[in-house]
N, C-alpha and C positions, 0 to 999 in steps of 0.2 A: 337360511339354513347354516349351522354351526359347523363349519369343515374342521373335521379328527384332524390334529396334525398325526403323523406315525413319531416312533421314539427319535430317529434320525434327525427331526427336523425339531423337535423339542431341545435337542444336545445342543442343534446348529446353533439357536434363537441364544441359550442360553450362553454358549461361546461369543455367542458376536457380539452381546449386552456385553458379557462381564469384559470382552476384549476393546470395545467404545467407553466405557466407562474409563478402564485404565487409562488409554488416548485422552480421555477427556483429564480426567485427573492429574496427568505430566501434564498438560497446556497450564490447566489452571490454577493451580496449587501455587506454582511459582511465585506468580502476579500475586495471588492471595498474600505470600512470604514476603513481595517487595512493600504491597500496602502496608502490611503488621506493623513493619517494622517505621515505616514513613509516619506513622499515627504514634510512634511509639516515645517513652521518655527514654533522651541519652541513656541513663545509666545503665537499666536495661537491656537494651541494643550494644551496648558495650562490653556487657554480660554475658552477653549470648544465649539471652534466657525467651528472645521471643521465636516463636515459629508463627502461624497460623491467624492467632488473635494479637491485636495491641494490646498493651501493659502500660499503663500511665500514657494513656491516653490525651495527647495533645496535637492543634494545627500550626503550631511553630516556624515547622517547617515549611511546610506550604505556604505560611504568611512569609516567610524569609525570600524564596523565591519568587514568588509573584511580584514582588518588588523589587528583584533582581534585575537589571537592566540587563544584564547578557543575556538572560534566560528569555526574557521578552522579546529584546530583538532577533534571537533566532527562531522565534516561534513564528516572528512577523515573517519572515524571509522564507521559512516554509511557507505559512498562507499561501505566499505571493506566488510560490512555485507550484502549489497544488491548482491556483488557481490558473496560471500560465501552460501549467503542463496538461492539466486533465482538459484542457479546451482545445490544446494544437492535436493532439493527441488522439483526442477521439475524433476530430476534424478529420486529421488525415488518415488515421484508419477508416471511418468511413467512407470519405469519399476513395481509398487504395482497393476496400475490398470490392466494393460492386462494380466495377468494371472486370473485376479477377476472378468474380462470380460466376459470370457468364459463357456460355457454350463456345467452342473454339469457333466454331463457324460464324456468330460474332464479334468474335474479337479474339483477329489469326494467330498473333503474339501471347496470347494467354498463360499459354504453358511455358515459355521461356521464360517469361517476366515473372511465374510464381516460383519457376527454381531457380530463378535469380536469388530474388528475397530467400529462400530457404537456404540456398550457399551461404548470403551474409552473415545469417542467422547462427549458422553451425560452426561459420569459420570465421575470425573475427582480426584484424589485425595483429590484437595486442594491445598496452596499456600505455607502451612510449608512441607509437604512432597514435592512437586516439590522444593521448597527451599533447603531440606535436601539433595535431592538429587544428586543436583548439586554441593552444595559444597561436596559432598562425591567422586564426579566426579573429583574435580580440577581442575574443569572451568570456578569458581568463577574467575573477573576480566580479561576475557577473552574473543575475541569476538566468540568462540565458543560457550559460556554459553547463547548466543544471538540466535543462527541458532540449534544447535545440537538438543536442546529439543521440536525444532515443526519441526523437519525436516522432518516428513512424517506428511502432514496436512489431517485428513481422507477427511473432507469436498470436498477439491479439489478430491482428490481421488476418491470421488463418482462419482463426476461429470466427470473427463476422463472416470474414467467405462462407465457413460454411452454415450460418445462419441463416444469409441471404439467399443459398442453395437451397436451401428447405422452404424457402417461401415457393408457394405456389404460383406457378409459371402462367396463372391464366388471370393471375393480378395485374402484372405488367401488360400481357395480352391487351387486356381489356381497357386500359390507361392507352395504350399506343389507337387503338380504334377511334379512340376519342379523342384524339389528337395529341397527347403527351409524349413530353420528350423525356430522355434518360435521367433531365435534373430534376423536373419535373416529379419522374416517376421516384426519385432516390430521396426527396426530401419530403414526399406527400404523402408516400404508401408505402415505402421499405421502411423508413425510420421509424413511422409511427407504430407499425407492426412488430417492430424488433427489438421493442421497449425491455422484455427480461435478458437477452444479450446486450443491449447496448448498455444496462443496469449491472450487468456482472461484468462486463470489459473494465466498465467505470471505475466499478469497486477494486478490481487489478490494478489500473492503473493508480488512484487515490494511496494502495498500499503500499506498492512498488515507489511512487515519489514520497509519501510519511518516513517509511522505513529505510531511504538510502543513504547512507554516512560517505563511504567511500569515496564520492563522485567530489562531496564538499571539500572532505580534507585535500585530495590532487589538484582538485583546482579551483579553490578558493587561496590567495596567498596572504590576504588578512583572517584571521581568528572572527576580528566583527562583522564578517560574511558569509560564517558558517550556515550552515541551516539549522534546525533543533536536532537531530539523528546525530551529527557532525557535532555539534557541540556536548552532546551528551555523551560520545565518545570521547571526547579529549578529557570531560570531568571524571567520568568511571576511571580512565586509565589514568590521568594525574592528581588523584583528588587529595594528598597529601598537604596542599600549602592554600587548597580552600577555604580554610576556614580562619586561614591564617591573613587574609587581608585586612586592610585597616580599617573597611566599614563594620566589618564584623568582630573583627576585636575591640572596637569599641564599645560594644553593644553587651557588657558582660551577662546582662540577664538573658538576651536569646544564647549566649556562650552555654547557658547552665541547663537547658533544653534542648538543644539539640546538636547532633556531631554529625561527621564526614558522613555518615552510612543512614543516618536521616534523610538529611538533605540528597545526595545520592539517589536513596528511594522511591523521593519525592519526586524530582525530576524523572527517572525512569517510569514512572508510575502517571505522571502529570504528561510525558510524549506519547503512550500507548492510551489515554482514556479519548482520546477523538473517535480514532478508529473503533474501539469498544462501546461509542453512544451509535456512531455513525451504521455500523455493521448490522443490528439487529432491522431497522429499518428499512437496508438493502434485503436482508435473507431471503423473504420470499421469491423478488426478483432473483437473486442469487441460483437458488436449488431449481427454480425453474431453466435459467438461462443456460446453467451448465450442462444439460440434460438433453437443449435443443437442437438437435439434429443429428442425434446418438441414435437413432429409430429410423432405418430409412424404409420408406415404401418400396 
């Protein structure tokens, strides 16, 4: 049966469209602007004649960096750290929240240990002590000094807490009758079940280490240990003498294709498309995961 909407809910439907649209249109336009111009010929982009669409259409740029030795090795050095950090990461959030899950009467400390973590969370040192600390560590210029210090992100941890709160109580029951113990019950029957949370924490964490610059430039003290975020920050902000090195002024015909705000582009545009293949993939997991344990009985 066809439910009437009333006029109220017709205005609503059509406020929220036109109001996501525009949300959608600021995200993406942008990106749209950086590719234009990354496809685009120098003289053009020089112009300021591109927005939306490429105009002399060429991959120049792209060819020019992909064979960039800087631009590869910090790409490698992200890998490394995606690959380092989304494993410690989810490791120890998982194994942090389901012990923080459970009924005080369980486990007596529970409540202090979670407004433990939530103190840290809210109140944080500071940038010269997290700095001190690190290099006291000697793991300055390393890409440990990348992953080790948010290795346990409480935020995330909140949220599997309370993912694994929303599992029902008569799963574990029923694992302990049959003999199973807490490891047992956490690697067999919580993890498998909490596949759209542990799929949305992932995708947090995957975006959180792609997207962080800051962390490389304090404490990386060579350039060639940057990550790509960190490197693509120093080129946005210095890119005047870019193009001005010797492998490239050699090269008078890439000179005559493409300039600073190509190439610029190109990399900005070439560090965002991971995340942009990777993301659609995750969504479903995503919309469900965020949603789980928003409903309580």
């Amino acid at each position: 049966m066809k439910i009437k909407r009333t006029l109220g809910e017709r205005i609503f439907n059509v406020f929220n469209y036109t109001y996501m649209l525009f949300l959608s249109l600021i995200c993406i336009l942008p990106l749209v602007h950086v590719l234009a111009i990354s496809l685009s010929n120098k003289a053009v982009v020089d112009a300021g004649r591109v927005t939306l669409i490429p105009i002399g259409f060429n991959l120049e740029s792209y060819k020019y960096i992909l064979t960039k030795p800087e631009f590869i090795r910090a790409f490698t050095i992200t890998l490394k750290r995606l690959a380092l950090g989304i494993s410690i990461n989810m490791l120890l959030t998982i194994m942090t929240a389901y012990p923080l899950s459970k009924e005080v009467k369980a486990f007596k400390h529970r409540t202090f240990i979670v407004w433990y973590f939530i103190i840290t969370m809210l109140f944080g040192g500071g940038l010269i002590p997290f700095y001190m600390t690190v290099k006291a560590t000697k793991l300055m210029d390393t890409v440990w000094a990348l992953v080790i210090p948010g290795a346990v992100p409480i935020y995330n941890v909140v949220l599997m807490l309370n993912f694994f709160r929303s599992l029902p109580k008569e799963l574990e029951e029923s694992a302990m009758i049959d003999g199973a113990g807490h490891w047992t019950i956490l690697w067999k029957i919580y993890v498998p079940v909490s596949t759209a949370g542990i799929a949305t924490i992932t995708l947090f964490t995957a975006v959180g280490h792609w997207n962080a610059w800051f962390d490389g430039l304090i404490l990386m003290n060579k350039p060639e240990n940057y990550p790509l975020q960190s490197y693509l920050q120093t080129v946005i902000l210095g890119l005047t003498t870019m193009l001005g090195t010797t492998s490239i002024a050699e090269d008078w015909k890439v000179l005559q294709v493409i300039s600073d705000r190509t190439v610029k582009s190109s990399q900005i545009f070439l560090g965002a498309l991971p995340i942009i293949l990777v993301y659609p993939f995750l969504q479903r997991y995503f919309i469900k995961g965020i949603v789980l344990g928003s409903v309580k009985q």
